[in-house]
C-alpha positions in Angstrom: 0.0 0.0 0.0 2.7 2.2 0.7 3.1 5.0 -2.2 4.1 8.7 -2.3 7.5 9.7 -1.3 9.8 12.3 0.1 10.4 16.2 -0.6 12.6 18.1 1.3 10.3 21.5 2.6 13.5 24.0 3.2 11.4 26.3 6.1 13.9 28.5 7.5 17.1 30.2 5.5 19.8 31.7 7.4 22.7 34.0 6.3 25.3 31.1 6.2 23.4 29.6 2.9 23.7 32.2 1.1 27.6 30.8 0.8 25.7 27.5 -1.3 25.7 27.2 -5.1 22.5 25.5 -6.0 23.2 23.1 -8.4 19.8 21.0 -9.8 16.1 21.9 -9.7 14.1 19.0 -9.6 10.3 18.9 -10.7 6.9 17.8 -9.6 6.6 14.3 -9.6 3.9 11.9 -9.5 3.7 8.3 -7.6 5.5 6.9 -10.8 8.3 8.6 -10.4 8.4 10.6 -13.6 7.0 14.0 -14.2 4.0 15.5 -12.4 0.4 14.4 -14.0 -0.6 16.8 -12.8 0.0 20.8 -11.7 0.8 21.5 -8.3 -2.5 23.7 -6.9 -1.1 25.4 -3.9 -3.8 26.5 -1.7 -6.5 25.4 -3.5 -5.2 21.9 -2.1 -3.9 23.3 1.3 -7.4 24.3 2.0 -8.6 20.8 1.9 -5.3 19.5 4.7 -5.4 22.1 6.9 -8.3 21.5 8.8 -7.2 18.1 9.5 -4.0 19.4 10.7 -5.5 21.5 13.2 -7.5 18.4 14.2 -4.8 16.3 15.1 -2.5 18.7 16.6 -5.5 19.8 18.9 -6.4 16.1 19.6 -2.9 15.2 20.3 -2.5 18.1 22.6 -5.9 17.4 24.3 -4.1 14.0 25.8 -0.4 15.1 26.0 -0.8 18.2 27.7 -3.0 17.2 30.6 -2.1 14.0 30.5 -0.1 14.4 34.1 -3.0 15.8 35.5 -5.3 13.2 34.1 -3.7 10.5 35.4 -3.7 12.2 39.1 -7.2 12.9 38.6 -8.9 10.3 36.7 -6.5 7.0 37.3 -5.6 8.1 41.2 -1.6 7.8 40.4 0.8 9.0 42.9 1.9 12.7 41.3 5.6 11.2 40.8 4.1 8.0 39.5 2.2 9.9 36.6 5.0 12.5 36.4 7.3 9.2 35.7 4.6 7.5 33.0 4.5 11.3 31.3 7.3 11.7 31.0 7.9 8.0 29.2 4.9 8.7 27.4 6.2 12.1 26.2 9.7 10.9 25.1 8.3 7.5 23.4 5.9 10.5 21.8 8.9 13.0 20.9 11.4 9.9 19.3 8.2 9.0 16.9 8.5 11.3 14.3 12.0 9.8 13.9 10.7 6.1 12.8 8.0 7.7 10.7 9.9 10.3 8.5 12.2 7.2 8.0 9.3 5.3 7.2 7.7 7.7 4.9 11.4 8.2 3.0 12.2 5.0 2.7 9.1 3.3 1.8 5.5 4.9 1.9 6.2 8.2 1.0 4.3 11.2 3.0 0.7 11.0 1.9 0.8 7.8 3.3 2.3 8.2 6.3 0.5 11.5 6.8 -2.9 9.1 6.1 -2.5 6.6 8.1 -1.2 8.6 11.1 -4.7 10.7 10.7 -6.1 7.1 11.6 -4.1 6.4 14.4 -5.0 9.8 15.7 -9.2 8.7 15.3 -8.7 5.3 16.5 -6.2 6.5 19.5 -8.8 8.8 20.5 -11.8 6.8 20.3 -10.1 4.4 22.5 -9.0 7.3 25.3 -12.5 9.0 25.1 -14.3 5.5 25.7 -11.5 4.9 28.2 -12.4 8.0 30.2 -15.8 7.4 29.9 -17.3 3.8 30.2 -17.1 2.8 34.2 -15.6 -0.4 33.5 -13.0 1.2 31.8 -11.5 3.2 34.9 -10.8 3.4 38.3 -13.8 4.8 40.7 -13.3 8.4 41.4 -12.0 9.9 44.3 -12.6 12.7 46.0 -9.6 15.2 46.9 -9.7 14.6 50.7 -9.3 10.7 50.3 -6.7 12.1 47.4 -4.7 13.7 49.8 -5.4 10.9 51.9 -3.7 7.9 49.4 -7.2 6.0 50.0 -8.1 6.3 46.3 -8.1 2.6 44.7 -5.7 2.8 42.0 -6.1 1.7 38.6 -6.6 -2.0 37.8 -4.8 -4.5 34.8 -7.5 -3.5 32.1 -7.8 0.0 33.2 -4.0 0.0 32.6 -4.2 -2.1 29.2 -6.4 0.4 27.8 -5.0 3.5 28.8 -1.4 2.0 27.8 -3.3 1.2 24.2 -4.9 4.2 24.0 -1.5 6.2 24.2 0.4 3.7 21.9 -2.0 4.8 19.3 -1.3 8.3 19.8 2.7 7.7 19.2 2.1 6.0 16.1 -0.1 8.9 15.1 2.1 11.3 16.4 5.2 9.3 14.0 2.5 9.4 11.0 1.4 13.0 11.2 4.2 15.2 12.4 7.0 14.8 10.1 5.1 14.7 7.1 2.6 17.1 7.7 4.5 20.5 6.6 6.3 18.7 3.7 3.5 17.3 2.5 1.7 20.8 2.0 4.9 22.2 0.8 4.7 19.6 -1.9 1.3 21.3 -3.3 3.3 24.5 -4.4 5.1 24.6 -7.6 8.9 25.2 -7.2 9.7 25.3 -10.8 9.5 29.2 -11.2 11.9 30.3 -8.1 14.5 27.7 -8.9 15.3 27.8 -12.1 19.2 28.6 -12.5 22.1 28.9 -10.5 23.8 31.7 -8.6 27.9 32.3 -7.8 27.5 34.9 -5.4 25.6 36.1 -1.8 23.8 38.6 -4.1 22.5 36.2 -6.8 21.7 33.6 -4.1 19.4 36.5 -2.3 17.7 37.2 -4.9 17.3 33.7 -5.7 15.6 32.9 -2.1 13.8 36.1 -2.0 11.9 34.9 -5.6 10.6 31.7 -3.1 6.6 31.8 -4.1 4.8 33.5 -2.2 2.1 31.1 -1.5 4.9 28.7 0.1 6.0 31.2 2.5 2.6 31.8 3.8 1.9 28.0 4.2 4.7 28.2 6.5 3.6 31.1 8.0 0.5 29.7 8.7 1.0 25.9 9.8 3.2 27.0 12.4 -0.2 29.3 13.5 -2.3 26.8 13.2 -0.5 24.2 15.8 0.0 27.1 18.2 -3.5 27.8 17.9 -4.3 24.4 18.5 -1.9 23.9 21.6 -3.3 26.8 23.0 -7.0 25.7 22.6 -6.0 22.4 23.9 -4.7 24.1 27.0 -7.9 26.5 27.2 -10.9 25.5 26.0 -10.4 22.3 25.7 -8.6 22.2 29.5 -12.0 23.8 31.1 -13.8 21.3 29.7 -11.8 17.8 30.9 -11.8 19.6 34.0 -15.2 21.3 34.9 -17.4 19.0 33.0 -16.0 15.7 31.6 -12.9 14.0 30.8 -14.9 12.2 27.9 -16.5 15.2 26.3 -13.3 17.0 26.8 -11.5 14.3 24.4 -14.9 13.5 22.9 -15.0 17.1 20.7 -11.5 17.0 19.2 -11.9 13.0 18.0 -15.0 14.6 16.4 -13.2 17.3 14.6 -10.7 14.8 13.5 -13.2 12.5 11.9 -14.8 15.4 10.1 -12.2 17.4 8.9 -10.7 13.6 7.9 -13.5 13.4 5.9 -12.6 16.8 3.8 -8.6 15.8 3.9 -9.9 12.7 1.6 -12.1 14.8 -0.5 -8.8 16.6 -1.5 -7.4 13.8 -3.1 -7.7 14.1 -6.6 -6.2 17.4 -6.3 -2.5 16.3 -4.5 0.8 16.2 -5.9 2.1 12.7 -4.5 6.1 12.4 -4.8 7.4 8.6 -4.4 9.4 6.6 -2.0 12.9 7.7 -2.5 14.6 5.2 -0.5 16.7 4.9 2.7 19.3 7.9 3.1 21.2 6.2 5.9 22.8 3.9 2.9 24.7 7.0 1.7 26.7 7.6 4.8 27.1 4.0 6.0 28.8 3.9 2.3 30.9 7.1 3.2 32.0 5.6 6.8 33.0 2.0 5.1 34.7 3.6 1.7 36.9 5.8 4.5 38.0 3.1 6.3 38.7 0.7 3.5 41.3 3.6 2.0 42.5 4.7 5.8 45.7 3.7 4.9 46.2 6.1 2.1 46.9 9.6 1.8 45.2 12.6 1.3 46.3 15.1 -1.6 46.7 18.7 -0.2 46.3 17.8 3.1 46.3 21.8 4.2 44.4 23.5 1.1 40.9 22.4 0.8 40.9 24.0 -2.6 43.3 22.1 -4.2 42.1 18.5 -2.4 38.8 19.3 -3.7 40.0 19.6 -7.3 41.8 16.2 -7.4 39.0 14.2 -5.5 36.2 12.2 -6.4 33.6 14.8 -7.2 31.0 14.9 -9.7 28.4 17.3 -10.4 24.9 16.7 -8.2 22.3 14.8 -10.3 19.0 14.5 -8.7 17.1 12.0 -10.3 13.9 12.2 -11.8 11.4 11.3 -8.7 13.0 12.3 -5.5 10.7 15.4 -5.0 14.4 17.6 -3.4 13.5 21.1 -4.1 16.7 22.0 -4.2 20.3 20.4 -3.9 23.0 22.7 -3.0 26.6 21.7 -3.9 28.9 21.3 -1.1 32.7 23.1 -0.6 35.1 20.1 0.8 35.8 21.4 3.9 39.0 20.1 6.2 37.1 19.6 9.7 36.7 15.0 10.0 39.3 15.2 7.2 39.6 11.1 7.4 36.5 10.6 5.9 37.6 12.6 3.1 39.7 9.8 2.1 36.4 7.7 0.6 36.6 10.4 -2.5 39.8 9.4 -3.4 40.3 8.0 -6.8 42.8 5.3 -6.8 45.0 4.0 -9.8 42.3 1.6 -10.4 40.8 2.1 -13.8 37.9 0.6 -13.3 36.5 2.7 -10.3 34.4 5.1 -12.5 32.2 4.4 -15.5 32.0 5.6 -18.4 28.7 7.5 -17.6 30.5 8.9 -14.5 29.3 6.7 -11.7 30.9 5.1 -9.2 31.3 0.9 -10.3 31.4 0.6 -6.4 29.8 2.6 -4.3 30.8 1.5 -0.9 34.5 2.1 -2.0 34.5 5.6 -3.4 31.9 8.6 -2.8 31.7 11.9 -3.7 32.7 14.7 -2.0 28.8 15.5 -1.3 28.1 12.6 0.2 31.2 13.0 2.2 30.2 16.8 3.1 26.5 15.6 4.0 28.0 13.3 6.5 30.0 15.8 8.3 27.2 17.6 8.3 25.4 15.3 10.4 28.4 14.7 12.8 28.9 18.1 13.1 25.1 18.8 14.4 25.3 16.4 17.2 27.2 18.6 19.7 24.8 21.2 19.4 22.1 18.6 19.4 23.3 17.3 22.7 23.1 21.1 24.1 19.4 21.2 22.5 18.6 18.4 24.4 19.8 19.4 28.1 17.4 23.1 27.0 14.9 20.8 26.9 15.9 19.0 30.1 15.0 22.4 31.9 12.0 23.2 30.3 10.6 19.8 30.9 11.4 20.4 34.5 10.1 23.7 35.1 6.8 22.5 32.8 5.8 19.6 34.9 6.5 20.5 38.4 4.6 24.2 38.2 1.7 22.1 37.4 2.5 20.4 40.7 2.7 23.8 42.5 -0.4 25.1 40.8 -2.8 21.9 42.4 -1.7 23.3 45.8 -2.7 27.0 44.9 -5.7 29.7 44.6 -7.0 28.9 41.1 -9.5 32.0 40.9 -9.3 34.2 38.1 -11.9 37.0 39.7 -14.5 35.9 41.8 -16.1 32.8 40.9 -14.2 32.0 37.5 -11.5 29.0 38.1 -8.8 27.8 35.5 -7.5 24.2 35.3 -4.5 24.0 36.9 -3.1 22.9 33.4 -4.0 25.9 31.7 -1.0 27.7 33.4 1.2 26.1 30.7 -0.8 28.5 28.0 1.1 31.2 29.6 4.4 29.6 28.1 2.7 29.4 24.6 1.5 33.0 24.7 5.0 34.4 26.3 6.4 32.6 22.7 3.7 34.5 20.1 3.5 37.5 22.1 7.4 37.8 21.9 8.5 36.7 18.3 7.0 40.1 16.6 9.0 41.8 19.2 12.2 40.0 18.5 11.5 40.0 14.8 9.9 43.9 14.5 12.4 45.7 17.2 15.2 43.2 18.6 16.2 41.7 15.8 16.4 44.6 13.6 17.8 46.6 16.4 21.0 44.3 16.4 20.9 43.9 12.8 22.8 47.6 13.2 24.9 46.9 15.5 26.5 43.7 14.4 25.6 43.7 10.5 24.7 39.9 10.2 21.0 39.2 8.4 18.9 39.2 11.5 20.5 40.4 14.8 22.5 37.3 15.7 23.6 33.9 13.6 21.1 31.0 14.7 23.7 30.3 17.2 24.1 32.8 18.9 20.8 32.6 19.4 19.9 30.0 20.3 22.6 30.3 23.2 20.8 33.6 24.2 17.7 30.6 24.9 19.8 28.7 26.9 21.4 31.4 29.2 17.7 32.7 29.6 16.4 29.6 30.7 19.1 29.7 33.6 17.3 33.2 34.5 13.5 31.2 34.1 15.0 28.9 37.0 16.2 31.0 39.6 13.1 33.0 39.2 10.8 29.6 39.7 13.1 28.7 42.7 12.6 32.2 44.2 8.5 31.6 43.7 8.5 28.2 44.7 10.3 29.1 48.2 6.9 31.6 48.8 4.5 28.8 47.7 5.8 26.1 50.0 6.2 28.3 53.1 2.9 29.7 52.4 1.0 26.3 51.8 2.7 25.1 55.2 1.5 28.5 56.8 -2.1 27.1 55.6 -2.4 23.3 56.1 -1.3 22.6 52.9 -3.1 24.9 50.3 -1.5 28.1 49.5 -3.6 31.0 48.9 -1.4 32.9 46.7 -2.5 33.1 43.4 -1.4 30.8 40.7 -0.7 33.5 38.1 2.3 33.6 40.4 4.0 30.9 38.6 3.4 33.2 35.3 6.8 34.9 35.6 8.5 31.9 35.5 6.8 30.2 32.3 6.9 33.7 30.6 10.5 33.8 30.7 10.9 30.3 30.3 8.9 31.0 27.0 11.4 34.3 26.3 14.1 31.9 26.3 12.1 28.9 23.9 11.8 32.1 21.2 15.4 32.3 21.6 16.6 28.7 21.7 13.5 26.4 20.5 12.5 28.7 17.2 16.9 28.7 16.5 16.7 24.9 17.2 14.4 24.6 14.1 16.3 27.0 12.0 19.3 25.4 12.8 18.4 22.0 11.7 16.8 23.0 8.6 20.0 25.3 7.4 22.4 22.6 8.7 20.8 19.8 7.7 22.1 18.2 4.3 19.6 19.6 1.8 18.2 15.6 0.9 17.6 15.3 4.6 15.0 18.1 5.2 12.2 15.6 6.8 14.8 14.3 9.3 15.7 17.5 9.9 12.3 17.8 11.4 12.6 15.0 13.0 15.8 15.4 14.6 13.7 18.3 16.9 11.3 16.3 18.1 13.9 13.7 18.8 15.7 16.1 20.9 12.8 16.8 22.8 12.2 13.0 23.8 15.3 12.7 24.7 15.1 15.3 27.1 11.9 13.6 28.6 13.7 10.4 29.7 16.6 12.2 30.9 14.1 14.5 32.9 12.8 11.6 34.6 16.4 10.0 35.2 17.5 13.6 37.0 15.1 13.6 39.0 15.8 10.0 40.2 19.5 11.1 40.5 18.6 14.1 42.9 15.9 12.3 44.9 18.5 9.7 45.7 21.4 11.9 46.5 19.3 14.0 48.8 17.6 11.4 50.4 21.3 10.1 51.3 22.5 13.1 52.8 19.5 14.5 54.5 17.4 11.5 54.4 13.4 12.1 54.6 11.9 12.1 50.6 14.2 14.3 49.1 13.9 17.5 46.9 11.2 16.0 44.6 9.3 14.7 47.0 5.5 12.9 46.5 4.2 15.7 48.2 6.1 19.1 46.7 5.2 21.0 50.3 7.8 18.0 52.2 9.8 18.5 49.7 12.6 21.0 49.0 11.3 21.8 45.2 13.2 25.3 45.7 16.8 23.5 46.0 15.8 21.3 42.9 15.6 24.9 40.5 18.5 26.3 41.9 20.3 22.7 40.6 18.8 23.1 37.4 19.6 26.7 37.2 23.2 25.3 37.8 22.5 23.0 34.8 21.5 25.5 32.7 24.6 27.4 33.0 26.8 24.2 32.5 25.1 23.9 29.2 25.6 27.4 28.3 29.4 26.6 28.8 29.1 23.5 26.8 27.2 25.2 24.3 29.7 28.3 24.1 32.5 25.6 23.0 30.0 24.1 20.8 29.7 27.1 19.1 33.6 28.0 18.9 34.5 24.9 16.5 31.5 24.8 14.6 32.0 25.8 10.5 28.4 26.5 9.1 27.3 24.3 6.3 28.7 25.5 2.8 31.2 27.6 4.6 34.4 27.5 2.3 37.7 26.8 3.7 40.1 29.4 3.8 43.2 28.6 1.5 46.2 28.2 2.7 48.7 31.3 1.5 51.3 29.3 -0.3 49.0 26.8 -2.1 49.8 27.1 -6.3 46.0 27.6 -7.7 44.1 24.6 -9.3 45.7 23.6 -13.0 43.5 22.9 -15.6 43.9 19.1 -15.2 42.9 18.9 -11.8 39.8 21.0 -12.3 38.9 18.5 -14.8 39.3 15.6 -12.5 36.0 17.1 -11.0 33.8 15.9 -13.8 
């Protein structure tokens, strides 16, 4: 069944690509692999997807949002217990999209993928609205005083089984949907017009990306709108719902909206440009890594001039073949950083290494210097990765536990009008979109004259701006938290401080995921090897389920060394008031400013992708015969 295939969506353009010489266009393509059947429609196909795309991000967020306080609430788990299965369920949810952009390369291509996650997403639903509402289905509910008790009967085998299949479902749809949704809609505008040509300097090349269509900017403009606006309904409206009416109507509307606007996704059909399968990337640089080490012993040619090496090595023009859907391939400078595994593109004496038509006769022995240059591009991210990774660490801390604090606090807004204690999260959302037009309108163009680079800051520099913030969004919650617990202890348990107390804290928490989360993105997607665009994606959400097991294995950490040394619960206790939740911050604050370090020397030794080496002042320029080598 599976069908379709891969296109690399390029969202976010930084300075450093301008540096790239494009070097193929590719065109449209239908499910057989040659020429599009039929005309890319932009919108007028868009229009029938994005509905569904709101559906399932909304769905998805419905259960992955609350889901810590609807296993307190609805399944009578300990809070560290359901802290513990959310934050499985979350990194399990996060690594998804990793299997299913593979999948949807490799073999099914996106509109399948993308379709069959849309079922998941129905079924998965289904099962957790029937889940929260047939009695046999749950554990008998429980009233906060017998809560706060631990009388509560917890959840049984089958409550378990269902809940645990219920939340499978949602990972598979999460693998299905999110990797290939923005691609996918990408691959309904034409490309044809705005990449026609090539460029050899920064000014060409900005003219080039500034003559992007128009209708494709705005789709990216606007999918990244529409899953804000569906996180932030899920953590509103659909919040006050789960928790002032019913759990089961609250997950009962958004499986609705999915079946209906599933309904108009398939309507759409006739109308999509479908790009096939192009097979499994990974292939390319396993064959860099093995034709390295098979010529280790040999020796590189201008071992100090990039320039020069690059003239005499294996390295043909870039071909993209007729039905890989890559909207663009940029060339690649050989480049002297991981210079061993330049050694696959050397051509030995062997005459019968290249073809006649140009090709390698055995690819696992010799590569090109592109595929050589798209593997160091992936080594090269992994550093900063690592970095991304311990950002998220933080916010995943700071995210869960003020939901703890905000059980124990006044949840009035006004009089009589209470908020879900998950709601609070919304201000993190809203401190991101209230802050971007800031940064982009006044901050970014104010530091534009000072420094001179496109922007304000490189997506580094940045993104490292994120991570010393988030330090700032710790001390601050440690500070609060210090107030709560002395002022629930003052009160038999219940603050009565407000919870818009904990906004501070998630608004500059969300200052900081402008900074570091939005450069995350843009970093991957400039970075990434142009072929790799869906990983790219991927490799974000990866990042971010990392940091959900790792959460989980901190707190472990700290709850066992503190329990050692001072003995009672620890830090992160079962009950945050016996706790010392305060200490916890100030660790993580320390955390946070480790990774800042680490990310500073990160930063130091990176070279941006397509950077050119500079040539080494004695080196003879290239002679005609080593130019030709090249083709």
């Amino acid at each position: 069944m599976c069908e379709g295939g891969r296109a690399a969506a390029s969202m976010a353009r930084t300075a450093s690509a301008s540096r790239r010489q494009p070097e193929t266009t590719s065109l449209a393509v239908d499910e057989a692999g040659g020429r599009a059947s039929r005309r890319p429609r932009g919108w007028k196909a868009v229009g029938f997807m994005i509905g569904l795309y709101l559906a399932i991000a909304m769905a998805l967020n419905a259960f992955a949002q609350p889901v810590t306080n609807y296993l307190i609430k609805r399944y009578n788990m300990k809070p560290n217990a359901a802290t513990n299965v959310a934050n499985v369920f979350s990194g399990t949810y996060s690594f998804s999209p990793v299997v299913g952009a593979f999948v949807a390369d490799a073999f099914c291509g996106r509109f399948w993928t993308l379709l069959f996650g849309a079922v998941a997403a129905f079924v998965a639903m289904v099962v957790i609205t029937l889940s929260a509402t047939i009695r046999q289905l749950k554990p008998p509910s429980c009233s906060d005083v017998a809560r706060q008790a631990g009388t509560c009967a917890g959840p049984s085998g089958l409550h378990r089984a269902v809940l645990y299949i219920g939340m499978a479902l949602l990972v598979v749809a999460t693998g299905g949907a999110n990797p290939t949704s923005l691609p996918f809609g990408a691959d309904q505008f034409d490309h044809d017009d705005a990449s026609s040509g090539s460029s050899s300097n920064e000014a060409d090349e900005r003219r080039r990306r500034a003559e992007e269509p128009a209708g494709l900017k705005r789709f990216y403009n606007w999918y990244y709108v529409v899953t804000m606006m569906a996180s932030f309904m899920a953590l509103t409206f659909i919040a006050y719902i789960q928790d002032k009416v019913s759990w089961g109507l609250g997950f009962g509307i958004p499986t609705a909206l999915v079946a209906a606007t599933f309904a108009v996704f398939l309507a759409g059909t006739p109308l999509y440009v479908r790009v096939p399968a192009e097979g499994s990337i990974f292939s390319s640089v396993a064959r860099v890594v093995v034709a390295s080490c098979r010529k280790r012993r040999l020796t590189l040619p201008h071992p100090r001039d990039a320039r020069q090496q690059e003239a005499v090595l294996y390295n043909p023009p870039v071909v993209v073949a007729a039905g890989t859907g890559t909207s663009r391939v940029f060339k690649l400078p050989l480049t002297l950083q991981l210079s061993f595994l330049n050694k696959a593109a050397i051509v030995t004496a062997d005459a019968d290494e290249i073809r006649p038509d140009g090709s390698p006769a055995r690819p696992w022995s010799l590569c090109s210097v592109q595929q050589v240059e798209e593997v160091k591009c992936l080594v090269k991210i992994v550093p900063v990765w690592i970095s991304g990774v311990m950002w998220f660490i933080s916010v995943a801390e700071l995210t869960n536990y003020t939901f703890l604090q905000a059980l124990t606090m006044d949840l009035h807004m006004g009089r009589s009008f209470t908020i879900p204690p998950v709601s609070i999260a919304a201000i993190f959302n809203l401190a991101i979109v209230l802050f971007v037009p800031v940064y982009d309108l006044l901050v970014a163009r104010a530091a534009q004259r000072v420094t001179g680079v496109e922007g304000g800051i490189t997506v580094l520099q940045r993104q490292g701006v994120g991570v010393a913030i988030s330090g700032l969004a710790l001390v601050v919650a440690a500070v609060v938290e210090r107030r709560r617990r002395a002022s629930a202890l003052d009160n038999g348990g219940t603050s009565p401080m407000s919870v818009f107390v904990l906004a501070p804290q998630l608004a500059v928490m969300g200052v900081s995921a402008a900074f570091n989360m939005i450069g995350q993105m843009e970093f991957y997607n400039t970075e990434f090897p142009d072929q790799m665009r869906t990983l790219a994606n991927a490799a974000f959400y990866c990042a971010q389920g990392a940091s959900s097991y790792l959460a989980t294995a901190v707190v472990n950490v700290v709850n066992a060394r503190t329990r050692r040394r001072g003995g009672g619960q620890g830090w992160v206790a079962e009950d945050i008031n016996a706790g010392k939740l305060d200490h916890f911050y100030y660790a993580m604050a320390v955390f946070a400013a480790i990774n800042f370090v680490y990310f500073l020397v990160c930063s130091y030794f990176y070279r941006y992708k397509g950077e050119p080496e500079v040539a080494a002042e004695d080196s003879p320029p290239a002679t005609p015969e080593a130019v030709l080598l090249k083709h």
